[in-house]
N, CA and C atoms as an extended XYZ file, in Angstrom:
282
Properties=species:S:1:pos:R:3:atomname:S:1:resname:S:1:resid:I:1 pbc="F F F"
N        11.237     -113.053      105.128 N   UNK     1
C        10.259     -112.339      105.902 CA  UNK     1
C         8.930     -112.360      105.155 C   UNK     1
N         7.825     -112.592      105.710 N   UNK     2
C         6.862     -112.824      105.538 CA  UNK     2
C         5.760     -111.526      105.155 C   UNK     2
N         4.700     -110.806      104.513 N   UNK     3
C         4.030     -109.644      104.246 CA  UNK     3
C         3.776     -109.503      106.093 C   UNK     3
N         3.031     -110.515      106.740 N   UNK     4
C         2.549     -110.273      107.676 CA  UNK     4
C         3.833     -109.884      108.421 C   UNK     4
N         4.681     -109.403      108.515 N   UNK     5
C         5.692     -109.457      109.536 CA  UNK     5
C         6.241     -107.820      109.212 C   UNK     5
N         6.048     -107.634      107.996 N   UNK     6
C         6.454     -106.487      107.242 CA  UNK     6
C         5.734     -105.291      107.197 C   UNK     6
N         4.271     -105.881      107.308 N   UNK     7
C         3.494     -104.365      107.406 CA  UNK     7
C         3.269     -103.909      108.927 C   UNK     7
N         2.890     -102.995      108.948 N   UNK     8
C         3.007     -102.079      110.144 CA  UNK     8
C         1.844     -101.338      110.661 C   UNK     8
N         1.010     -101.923      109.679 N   UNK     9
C        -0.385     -100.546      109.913 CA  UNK     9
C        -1.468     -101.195      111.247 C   UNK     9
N        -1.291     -100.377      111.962 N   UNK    10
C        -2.125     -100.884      113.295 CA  UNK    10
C        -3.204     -101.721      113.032 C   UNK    10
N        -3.556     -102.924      113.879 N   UNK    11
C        -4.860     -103.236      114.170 CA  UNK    11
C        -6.081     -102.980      114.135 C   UNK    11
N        -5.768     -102.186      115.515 N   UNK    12
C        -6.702     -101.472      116.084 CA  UNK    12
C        -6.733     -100.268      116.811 C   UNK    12
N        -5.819      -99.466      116.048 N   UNK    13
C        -6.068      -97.515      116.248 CA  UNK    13
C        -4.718      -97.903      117.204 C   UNK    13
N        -4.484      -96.417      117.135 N   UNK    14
C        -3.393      -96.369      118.222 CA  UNK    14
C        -3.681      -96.368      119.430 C   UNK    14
N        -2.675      -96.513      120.309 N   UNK    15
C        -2.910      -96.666      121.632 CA  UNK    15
C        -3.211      -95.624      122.459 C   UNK    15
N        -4.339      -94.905      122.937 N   UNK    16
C        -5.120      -94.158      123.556 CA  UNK    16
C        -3.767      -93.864      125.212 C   UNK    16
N        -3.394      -93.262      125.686 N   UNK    17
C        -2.864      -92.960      126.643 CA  UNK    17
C        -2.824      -92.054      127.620 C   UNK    17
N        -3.448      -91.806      128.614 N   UNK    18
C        -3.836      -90.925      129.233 CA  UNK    18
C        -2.702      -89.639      130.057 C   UNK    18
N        -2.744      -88.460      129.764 N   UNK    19
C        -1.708      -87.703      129.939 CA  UNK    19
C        -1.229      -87.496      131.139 C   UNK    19
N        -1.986      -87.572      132.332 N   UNK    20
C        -2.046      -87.310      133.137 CA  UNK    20
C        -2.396      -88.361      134.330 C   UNK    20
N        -2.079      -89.291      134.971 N   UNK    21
C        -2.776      -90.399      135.634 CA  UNK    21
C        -3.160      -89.510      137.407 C   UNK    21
N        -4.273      -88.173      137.511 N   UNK    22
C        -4.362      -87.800      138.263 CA  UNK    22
C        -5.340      -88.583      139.124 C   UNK    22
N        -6.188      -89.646      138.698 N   UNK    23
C        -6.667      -90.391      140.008 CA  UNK    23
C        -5.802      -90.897      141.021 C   UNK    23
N        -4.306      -91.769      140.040 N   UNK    24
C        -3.653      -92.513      140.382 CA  UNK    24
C        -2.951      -91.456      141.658 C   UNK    24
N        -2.401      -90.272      141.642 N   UNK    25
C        -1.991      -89.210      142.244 CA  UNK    25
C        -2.481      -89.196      142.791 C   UNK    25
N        -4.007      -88.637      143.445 N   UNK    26
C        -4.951      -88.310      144.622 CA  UNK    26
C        -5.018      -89.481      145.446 C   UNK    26
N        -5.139      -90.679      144.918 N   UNK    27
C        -5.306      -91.857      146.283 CA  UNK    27
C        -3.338      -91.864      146.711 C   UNK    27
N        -2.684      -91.894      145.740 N   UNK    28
C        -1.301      -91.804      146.624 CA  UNK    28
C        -0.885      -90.974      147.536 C   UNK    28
N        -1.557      -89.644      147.019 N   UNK    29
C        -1.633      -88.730      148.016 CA  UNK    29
C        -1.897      -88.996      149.325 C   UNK    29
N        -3.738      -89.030      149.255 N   UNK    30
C        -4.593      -89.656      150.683 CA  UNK    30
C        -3.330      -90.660      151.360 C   UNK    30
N        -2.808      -92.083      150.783 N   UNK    31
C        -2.193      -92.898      151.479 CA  UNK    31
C        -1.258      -92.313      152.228 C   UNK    31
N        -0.445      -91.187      151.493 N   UNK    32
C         0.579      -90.584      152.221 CA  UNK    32
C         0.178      -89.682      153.813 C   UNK    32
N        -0.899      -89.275      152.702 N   UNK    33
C        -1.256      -88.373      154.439 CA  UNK    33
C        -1.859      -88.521      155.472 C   UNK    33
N        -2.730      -89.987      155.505 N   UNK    34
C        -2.776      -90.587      156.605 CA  UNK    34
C        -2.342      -90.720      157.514 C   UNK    34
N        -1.208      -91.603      157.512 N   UNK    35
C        -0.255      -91.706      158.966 CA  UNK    35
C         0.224      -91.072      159.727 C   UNK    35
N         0.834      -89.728      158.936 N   UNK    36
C         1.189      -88.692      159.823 CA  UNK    36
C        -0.164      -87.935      160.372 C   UNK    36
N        -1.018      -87.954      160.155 N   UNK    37
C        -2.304      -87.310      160.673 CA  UNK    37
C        -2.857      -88.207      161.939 C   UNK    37
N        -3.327      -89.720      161.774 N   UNK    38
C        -3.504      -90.517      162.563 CA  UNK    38
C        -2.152      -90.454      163.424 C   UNK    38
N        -0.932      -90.503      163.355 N   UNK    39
C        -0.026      -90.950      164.224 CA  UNK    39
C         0.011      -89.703      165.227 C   UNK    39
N        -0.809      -88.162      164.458 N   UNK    40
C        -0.588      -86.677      165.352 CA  UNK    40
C        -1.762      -86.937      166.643 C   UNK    40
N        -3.208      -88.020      166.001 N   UNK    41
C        -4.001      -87.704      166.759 CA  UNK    41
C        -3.802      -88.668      167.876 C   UNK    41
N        -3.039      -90.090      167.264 N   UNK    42
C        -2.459      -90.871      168.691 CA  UNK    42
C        -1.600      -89.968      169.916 C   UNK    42
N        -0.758      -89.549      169.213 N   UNK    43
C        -0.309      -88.631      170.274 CA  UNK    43
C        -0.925      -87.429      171.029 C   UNK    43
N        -2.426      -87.093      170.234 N   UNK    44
C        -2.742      -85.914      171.498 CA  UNK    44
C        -3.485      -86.639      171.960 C   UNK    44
N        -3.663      -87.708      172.377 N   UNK    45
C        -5.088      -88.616      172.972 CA  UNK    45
C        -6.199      -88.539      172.788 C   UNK    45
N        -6.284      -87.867      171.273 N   UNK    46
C        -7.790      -87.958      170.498 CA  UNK    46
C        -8.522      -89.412      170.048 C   UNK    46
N        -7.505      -90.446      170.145 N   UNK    47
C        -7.895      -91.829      169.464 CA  UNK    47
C        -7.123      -92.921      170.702 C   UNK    47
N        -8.340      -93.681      170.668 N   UNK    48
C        -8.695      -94.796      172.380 CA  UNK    48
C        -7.146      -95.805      171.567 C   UNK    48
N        -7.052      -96.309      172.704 N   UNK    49
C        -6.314      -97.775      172.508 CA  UNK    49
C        -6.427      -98.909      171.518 C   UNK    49
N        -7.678      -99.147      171.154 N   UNK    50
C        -8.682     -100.000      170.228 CA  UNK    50
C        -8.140      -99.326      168.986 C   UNK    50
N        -8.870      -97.974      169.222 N   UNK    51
C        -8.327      -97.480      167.697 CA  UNK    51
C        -7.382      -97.802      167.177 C   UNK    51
N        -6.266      -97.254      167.818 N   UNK    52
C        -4.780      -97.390      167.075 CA  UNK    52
C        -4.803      -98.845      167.030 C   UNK    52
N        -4.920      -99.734      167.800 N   UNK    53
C        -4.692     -100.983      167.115 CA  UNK    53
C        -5.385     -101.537      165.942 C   UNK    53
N        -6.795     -100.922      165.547 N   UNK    54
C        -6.956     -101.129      164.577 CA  UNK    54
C        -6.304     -100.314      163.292 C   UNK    54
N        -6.126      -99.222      163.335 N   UNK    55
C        -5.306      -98.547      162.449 CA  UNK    55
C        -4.168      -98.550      162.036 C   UNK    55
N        -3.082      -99.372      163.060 N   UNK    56
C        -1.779     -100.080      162.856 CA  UNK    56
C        -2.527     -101.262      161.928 C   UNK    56
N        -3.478     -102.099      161.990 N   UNK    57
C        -3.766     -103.152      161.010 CA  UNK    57
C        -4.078     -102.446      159.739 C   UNK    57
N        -4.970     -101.498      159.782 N   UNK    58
C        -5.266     -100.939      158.287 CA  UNK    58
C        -3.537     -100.257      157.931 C   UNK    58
N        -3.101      -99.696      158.715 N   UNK    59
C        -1.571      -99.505      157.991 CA  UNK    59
C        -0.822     -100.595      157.053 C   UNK    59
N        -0.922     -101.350      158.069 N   UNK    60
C        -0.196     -102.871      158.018 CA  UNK    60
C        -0.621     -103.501      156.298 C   UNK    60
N        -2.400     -102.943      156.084 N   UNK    61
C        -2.880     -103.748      154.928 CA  UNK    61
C        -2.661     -102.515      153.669 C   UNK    61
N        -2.519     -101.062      154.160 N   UNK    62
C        -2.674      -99.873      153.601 CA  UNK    62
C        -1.368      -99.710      153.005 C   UNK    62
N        -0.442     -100.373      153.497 N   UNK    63
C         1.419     -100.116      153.168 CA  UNK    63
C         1.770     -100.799      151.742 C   UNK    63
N         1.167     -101.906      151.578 N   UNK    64
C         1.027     -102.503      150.320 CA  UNK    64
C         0.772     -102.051      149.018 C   UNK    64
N        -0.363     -101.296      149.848 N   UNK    65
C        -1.454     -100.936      148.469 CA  UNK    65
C        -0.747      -99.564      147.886 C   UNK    65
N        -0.129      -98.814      149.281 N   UNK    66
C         0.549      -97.474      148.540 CA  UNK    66
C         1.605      -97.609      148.083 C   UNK    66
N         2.417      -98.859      147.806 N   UNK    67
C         3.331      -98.955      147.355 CA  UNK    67
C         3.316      -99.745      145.805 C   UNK    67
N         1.972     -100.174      145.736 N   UNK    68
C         1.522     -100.691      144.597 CA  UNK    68
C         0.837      -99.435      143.447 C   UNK    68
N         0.595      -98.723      144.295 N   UNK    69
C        -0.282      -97.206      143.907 CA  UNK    69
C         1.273      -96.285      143.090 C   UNK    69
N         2.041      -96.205      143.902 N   UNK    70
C         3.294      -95.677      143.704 CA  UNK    70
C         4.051      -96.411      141.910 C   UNK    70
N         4.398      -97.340      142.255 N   UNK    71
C         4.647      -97.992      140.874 CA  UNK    71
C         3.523      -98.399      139.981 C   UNK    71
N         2.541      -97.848      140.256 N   UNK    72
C         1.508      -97.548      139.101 CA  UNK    72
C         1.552      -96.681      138.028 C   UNK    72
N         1.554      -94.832      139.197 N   UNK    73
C         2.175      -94.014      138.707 CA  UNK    73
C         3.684      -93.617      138.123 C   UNK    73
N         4.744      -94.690      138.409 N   UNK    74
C         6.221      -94.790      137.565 CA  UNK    74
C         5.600      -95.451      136.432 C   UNK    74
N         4.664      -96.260      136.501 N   UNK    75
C         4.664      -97.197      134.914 CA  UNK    75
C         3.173      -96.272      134.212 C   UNK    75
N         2.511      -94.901      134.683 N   UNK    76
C         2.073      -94.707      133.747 CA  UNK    76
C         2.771      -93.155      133.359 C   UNK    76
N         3.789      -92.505      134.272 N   UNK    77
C         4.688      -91.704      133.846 CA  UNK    77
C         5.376      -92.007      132.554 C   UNK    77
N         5.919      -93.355      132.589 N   UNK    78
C         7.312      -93.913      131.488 CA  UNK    78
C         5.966      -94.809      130.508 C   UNK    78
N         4.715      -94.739      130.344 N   UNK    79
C         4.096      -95.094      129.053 CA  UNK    79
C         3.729      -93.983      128.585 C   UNK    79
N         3.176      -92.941      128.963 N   UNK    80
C         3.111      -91.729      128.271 CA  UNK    80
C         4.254      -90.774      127.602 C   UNK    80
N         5.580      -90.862      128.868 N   UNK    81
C         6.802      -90.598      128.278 CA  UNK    81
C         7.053      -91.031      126.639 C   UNK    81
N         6.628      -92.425      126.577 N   UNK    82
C         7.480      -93.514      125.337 CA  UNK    82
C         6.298      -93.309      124.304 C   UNK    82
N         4.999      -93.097      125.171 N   UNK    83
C         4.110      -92.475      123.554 CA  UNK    83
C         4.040      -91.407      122.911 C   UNK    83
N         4.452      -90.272      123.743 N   UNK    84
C         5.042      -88.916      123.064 CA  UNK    84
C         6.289      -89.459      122.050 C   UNK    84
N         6.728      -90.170      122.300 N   UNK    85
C         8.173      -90.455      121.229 CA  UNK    85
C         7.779      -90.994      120.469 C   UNK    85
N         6.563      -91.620      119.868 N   UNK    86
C         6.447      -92.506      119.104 CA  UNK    86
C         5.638      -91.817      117.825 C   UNK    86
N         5.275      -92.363      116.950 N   UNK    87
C         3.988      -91.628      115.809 CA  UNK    87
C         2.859      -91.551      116.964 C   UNK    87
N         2.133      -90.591      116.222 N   UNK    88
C         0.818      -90.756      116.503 CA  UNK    88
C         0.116      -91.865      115.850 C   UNK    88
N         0.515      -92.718      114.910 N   UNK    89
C         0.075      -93.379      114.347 CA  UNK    89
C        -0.146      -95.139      115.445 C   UNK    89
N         1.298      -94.838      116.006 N   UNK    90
C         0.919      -96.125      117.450 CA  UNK    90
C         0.559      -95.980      118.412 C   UNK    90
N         0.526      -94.568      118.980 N   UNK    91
C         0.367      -94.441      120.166 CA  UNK    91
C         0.047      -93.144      120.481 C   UNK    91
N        -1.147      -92.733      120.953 N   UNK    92
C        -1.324      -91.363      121.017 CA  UNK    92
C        -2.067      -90.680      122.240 C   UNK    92
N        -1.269      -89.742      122.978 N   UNK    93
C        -1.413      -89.597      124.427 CA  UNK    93
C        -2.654      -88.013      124.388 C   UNK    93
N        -3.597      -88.573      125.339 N   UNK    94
C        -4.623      -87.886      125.483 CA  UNK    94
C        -4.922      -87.249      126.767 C   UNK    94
């Protein structure tokens, strides 16, 4: 084994990690509560024909993104999880 392989002392500072990913939360939110809101106002005949067909397309492009939004927040839940376990010296959640 080589020195370089052996030492351990960070780079470049530990890894900064944010405690909380509450942006990531508020737009998952919004995504969630869309549809059932739009789908209440299709049904009282607040929104024309046109509409909903365009809003079934923004669904259509919107379904993606909240599901990409969703496993954002699992992968910055389980990096903050794994930097609390670690030193502060690698990784340190803010």
């Amino acid at each position: 084994m080589t020195d370089a392989m052996t030492n351990t002392t960070p780079v470049s500072g530990p890894l900064r990690i944010p405690a909380s990913p509450l942006r990531t939360q508020l737009t998952t939110a919004l995504h969630q509560a869309l549809p059932p809101l739009i789908a209440f106002a299709l049904g009282r005949g607040w929104l024309a024909d046109d509409t909903a067909t365009l809003l079934v397309a923004l669904m259509a492009i919107g379904g993606p993104i909240l599901d990409d939004q969703r496993r954002t927040l699992a992968r910055s839940r389980a990096l903050a999880h794994l930097a609390r376990a670690v030193p502060d010296s690698v990784a340190v959640v803010c």
